[in-house]
C-alpha positions as CSV (number, residue, x, y, z in Angstrom):
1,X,-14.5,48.7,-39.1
2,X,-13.2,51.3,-41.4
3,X,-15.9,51.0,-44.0
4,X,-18.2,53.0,-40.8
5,X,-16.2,55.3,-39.7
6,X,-17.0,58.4,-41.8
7,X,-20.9,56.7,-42.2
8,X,-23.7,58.0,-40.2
9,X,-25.1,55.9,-37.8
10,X,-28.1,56.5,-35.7
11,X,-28.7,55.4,-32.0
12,X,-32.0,55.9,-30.7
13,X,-32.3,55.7,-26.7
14,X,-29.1,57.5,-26.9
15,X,-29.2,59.3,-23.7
16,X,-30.3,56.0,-22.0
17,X,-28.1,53.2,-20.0
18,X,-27.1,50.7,-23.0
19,X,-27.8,53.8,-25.8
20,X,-25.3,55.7,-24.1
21,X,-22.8,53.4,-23.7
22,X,-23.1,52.1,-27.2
23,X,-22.6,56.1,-28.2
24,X,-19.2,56.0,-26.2
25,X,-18.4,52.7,-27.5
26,X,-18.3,53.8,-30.9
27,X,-16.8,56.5,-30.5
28,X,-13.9,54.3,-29.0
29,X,-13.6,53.0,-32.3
30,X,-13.5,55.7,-34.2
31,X,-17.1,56.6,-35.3
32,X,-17.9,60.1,-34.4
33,X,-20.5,60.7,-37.7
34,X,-23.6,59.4,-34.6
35,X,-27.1,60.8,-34.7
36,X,-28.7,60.7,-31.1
37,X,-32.3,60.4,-30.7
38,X,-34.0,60.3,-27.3
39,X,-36.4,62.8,-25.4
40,X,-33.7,65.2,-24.6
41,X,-36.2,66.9,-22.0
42,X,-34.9,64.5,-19.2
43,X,-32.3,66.0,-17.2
44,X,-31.4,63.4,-15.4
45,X,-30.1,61.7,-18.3
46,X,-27.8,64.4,-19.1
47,X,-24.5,63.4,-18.2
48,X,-24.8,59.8,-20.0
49,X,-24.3,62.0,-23.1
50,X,-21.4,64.5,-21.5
51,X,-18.0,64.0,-23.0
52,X,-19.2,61.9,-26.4
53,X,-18.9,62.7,-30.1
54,X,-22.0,63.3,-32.3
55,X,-23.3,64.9,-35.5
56,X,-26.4,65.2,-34.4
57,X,-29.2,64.9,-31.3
58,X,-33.1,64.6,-32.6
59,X,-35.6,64.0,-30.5
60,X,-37.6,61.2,-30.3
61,X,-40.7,62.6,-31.5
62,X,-39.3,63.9,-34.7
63,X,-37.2,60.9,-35.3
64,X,-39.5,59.5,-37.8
65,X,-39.8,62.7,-40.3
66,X,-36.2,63.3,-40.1
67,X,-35.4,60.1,-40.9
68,X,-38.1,60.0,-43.8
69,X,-36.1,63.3,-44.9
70,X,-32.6,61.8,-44.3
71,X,-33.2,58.3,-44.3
72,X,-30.8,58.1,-47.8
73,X,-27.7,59.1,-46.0
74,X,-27.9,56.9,-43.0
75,X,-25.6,53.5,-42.9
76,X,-27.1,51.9,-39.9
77,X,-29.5,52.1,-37.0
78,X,-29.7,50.4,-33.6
79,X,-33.1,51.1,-32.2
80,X,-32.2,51.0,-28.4
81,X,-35.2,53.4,-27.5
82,X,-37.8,51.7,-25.4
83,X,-40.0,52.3,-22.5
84,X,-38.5,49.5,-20.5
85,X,-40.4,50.1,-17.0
86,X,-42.0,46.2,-16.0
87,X,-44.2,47.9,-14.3
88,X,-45.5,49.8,-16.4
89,X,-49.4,48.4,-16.9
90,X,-50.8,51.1,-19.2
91,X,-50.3,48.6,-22.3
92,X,-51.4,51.6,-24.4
93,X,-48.1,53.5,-23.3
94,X,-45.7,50.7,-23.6
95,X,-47.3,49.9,-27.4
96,X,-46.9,53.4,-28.5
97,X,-42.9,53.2,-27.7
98,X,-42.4,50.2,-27.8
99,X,-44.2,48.4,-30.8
100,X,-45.7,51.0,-33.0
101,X,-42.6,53.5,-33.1
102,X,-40.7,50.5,-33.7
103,X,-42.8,49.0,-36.5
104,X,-42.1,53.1,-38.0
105,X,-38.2,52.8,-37.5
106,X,-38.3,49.1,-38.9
107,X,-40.4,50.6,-42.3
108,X,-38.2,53.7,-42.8
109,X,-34.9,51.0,-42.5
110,X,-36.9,48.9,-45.5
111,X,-37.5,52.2,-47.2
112,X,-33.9,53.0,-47.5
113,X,-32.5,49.7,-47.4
114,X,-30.4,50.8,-43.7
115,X,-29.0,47.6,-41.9
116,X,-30.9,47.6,-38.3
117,X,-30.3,46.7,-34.7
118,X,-33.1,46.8,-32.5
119,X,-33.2,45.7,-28.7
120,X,-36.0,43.2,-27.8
121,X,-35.9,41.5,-24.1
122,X,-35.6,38.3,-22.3
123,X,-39.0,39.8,-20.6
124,X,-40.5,37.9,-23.4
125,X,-40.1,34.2,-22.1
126,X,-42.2,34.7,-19.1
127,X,-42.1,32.0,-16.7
128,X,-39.7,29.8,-19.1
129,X,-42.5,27.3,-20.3
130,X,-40.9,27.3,-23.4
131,X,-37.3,27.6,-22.3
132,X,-34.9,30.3,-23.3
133,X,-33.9,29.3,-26.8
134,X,-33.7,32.0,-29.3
135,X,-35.7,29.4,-32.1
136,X,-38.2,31.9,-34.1
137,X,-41.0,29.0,-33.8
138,X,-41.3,29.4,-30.1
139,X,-41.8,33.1,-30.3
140,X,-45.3,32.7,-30.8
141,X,-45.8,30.5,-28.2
142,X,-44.7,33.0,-25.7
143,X,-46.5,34.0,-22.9
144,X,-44.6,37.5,-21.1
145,X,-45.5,38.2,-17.6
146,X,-46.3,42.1,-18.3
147,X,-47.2,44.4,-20.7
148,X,-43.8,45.5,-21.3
149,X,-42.3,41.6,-22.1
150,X,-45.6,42.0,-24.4
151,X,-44.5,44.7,-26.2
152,X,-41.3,43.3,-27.2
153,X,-42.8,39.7,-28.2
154,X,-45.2,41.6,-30.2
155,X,-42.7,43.4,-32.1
156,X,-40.9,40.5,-32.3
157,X,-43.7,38.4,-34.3
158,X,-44.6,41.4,-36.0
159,X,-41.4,41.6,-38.1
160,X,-41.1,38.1,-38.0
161,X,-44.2,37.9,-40.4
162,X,-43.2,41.0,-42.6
163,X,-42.2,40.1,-46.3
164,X,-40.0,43.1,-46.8
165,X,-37.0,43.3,-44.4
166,X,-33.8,45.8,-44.0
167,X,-31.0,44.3,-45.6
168,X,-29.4,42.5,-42.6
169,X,-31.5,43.2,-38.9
170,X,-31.1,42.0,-35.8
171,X,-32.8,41.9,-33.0
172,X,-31.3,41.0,-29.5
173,X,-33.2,39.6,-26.4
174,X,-31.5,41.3,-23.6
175,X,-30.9,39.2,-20.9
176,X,-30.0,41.3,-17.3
177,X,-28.1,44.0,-18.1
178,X,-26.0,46.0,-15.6
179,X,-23.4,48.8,-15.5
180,X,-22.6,52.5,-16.2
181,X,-25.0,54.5,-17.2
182,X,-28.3,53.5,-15.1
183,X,-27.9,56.1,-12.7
184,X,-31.0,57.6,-13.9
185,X,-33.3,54.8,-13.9
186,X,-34.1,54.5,-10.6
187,X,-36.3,51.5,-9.6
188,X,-35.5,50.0,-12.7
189,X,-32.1,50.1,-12.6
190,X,-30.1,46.7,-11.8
191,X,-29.8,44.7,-8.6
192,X,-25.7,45.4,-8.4
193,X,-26.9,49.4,-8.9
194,X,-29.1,48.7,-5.7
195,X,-27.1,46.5,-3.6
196,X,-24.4,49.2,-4.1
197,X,-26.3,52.2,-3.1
198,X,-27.7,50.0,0.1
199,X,-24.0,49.0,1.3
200,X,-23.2,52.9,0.8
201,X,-25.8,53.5,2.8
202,X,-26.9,51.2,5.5
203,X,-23.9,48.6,5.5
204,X,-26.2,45.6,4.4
205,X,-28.4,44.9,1.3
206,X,-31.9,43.5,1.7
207,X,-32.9,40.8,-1.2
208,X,-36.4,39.8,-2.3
209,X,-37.3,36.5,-0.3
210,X,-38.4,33.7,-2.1
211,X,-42.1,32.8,-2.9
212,X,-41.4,29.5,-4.9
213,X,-41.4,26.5,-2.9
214,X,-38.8,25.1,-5.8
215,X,-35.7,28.1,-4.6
216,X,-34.4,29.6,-1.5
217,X,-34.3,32.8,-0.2
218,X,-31.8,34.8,-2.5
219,X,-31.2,31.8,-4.8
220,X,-33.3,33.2,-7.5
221,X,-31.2,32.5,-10.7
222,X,-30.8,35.3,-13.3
223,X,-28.6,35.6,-16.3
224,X,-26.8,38.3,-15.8
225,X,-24.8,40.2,-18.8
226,X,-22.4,43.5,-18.5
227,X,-23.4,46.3,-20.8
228,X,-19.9,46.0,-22.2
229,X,-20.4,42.7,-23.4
230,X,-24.1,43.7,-25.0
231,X,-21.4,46.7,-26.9
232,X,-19.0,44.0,-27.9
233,X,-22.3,42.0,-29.8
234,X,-23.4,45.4,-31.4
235,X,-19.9,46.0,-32.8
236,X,-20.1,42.5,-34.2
237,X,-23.2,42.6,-36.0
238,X,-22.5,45.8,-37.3
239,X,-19.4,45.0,-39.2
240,X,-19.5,41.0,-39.7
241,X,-23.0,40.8,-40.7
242,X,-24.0,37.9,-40.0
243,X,-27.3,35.7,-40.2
244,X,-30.5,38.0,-39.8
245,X,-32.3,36.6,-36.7
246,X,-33.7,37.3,-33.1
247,X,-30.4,36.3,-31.0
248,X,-30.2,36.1,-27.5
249,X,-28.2,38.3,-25.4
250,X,-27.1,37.2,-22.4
251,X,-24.1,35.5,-20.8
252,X,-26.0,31.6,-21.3
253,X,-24.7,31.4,-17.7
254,X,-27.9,31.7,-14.2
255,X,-26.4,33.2,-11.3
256,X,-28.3,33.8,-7.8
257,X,-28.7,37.3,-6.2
258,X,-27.1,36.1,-3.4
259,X,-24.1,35.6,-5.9
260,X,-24.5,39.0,-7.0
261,X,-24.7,40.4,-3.4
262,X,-21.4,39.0,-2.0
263,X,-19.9,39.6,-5.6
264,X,-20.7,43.4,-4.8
265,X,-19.4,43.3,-1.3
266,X,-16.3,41.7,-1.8
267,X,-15.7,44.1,-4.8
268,X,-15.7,46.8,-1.9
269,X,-13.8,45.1,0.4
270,X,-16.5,44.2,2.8
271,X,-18.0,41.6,4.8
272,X,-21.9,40.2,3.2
273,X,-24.9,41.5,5.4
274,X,-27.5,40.4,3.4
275,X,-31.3,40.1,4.8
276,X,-34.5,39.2,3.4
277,X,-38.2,41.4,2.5
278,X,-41.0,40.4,0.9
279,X,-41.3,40.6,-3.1
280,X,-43.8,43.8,-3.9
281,X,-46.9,42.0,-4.1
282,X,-47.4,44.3,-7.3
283,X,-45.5,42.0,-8.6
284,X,-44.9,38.6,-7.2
285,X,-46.9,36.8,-9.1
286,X,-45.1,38.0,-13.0
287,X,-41.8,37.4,-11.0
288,X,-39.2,35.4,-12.8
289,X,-37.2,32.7,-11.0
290,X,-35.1,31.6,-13.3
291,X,-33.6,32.8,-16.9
292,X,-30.4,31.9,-18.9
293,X,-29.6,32.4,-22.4
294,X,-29.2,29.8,-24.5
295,X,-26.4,31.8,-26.6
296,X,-25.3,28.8,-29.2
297,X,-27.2,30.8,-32.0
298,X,-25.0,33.7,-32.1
299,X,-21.6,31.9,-30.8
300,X,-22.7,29.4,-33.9
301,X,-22.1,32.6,-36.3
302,X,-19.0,33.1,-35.3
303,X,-19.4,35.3,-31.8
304,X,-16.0,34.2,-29.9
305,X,-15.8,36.6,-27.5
306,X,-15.8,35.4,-23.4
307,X,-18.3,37.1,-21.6
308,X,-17.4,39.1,-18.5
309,X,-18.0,37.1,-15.5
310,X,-20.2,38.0,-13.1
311,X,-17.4,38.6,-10.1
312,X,-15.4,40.3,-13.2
313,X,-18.1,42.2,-14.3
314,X,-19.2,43.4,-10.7
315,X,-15.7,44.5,-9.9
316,X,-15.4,46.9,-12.5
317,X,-18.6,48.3,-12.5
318,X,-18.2,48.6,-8.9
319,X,-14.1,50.2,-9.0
320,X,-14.4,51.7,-11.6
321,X,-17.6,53.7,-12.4
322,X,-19.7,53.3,-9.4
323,X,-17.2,54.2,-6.8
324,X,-16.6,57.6,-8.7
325,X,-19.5,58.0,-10.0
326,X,-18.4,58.1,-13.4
327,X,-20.3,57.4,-16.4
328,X,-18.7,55.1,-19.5
């Protein structure tokens, strides 16, 4: 790790859920010389930053010309930033953020030969047709069910057919990411965020009900990964260096909401009332039942870490962040 820890590294999404915690997780380690780039306009966002170490904030819009003025003196970039609503339809917003600003940050990293992280999304296998195998031939193959798993596929390819490359990249296929830090993102934020806030509120949780024949009524399977194990990977890639690839990120273990539910009650010491709604018909039909990373890829280059369980995971979100509202 020591080779970083006077280096400059750049985090864009910084003021985001996984940005943020990333910015405190190196910091953790000792690397305090950190560029944040984000639209720093968003209050709400303000307090994921609070407390952290950083040389520098730019905002997102000007990312690109500083970095074409500094691009010499940075040692690494993880590309967080995304718009990461599903249900976002306005294809034209999600490809401005999330496919040509990335294609921008990818051709500066070429430019000035900086190593490069960038977070792609398990939003790209759609329905599963082709499984969840992180094997570059299927990515092609791919069919997202929105414009946002879109996005990220189409990044995705597009690198994948680009003849000059950053000197080691990496991009990771987030599975279902929960934990500190999502405060701010409202609908979008994860199911445990939710479930929590309902039992604060109402003493119960209410869980999509099933519209596939093939699963019952909260045993919709998910793969569900705690943003300090998606830290864990980025420290990893950063310093090992190992095989640049599209690895998946998540925990290569399904669980069911109703898991997740009683996980989240038990981890405040109360009995599960769970009931049933409808799925939003906006979107029922682009509505994954079932995901799970096949992680063998990464764990083959030498990943040896155990992933947080989910009743692990929960319980510390739940203890200690949630219950004090504290940020990582």
């Amino acid at each position: 790790m020591e080779e970083y820890q006077n280096k400059l590294i750049v985090v864009t999404g910084a003021a985001g859920f996984i940005g943020s915690a990333l910015v405190g997780r190196l910091n953790l380690e000792g690397f305090h010389n950190i560029v944040a780039v984000d639209d720093f306009s968003r209050t709400d966002k303000i307090k994921n930053l609070e407390g952290k170490t950083l040389a520098a904030k730019v905002g997102r819009k000007d990312f690109i010309t500083w970095l074409n003025d500094f691009g010499n003196e940075v040692d690494f970039v993880f590309h967080i930033g995304a718009r990461t609503d599903t249900t976002e339809f306005d294809k034209s917003i999600l490809d401005e953020l999330n496919l040509n600003f990335s294609k921008e940050v990818w051709n500066a990293c070429v430019r000035f030969n900086i190593p490069l992280v960038y977070a792609s999304s398990a939003a790209t296998y759609g329905l599963g047709e082709f499984g969840y195998d992180d094997d570059h031939s299927i990515i092609p193959k791919l069919k997202p069910l929105n414009p946002y798993g879109e996005s990220k596929n189409d990044f995705d390819q597009w690198i994948l057919n680009q003849d000059k490359k950053p000197p080691f990249w990496y991009g990771l296929k987030f599975f279902n990411v929960y934990g500190p830090n999502e405060y701010h993102k409202g609908r979008m934020a994860s199911v445990i965020f939710h479930t929590y806030k309902q039992i604060q509120e109402n003493g119960s949780m209410k869980l999509f009900r099933s519209h596939n024949p093939n699963y019952s009524d909260g045993g919709q399977l998910r793969d569900f990964i705690y943003v300090k194990d998606i830290l864990e990977v980025a420290l990893f890639l950063m310093v090992k260096k190992p095989q640049s690839a599209i690895y998946n990120l998540g925990t290569g273990k399904a669980r069911t909401f109703l898991d997740l539910a009683r996980a989240t009650f038990i981890s405040l010491g109360k009995e599960p009332d769970i009931q049933f709604i409808d799925t939003p018909e906006d979107i029922r039909d682009k509505y994954q039942y079932f995901t799970e990373a096949n992680m063998s890829k990464l764990i083959n280059q030498g990943y040896s870490k155990p992933f947080f369980t989910l009743e692990n995971g929960i319980k510390d979100y739940v203890t200690n962040y949630l219950e004090g509202n504290k940020y990582y």
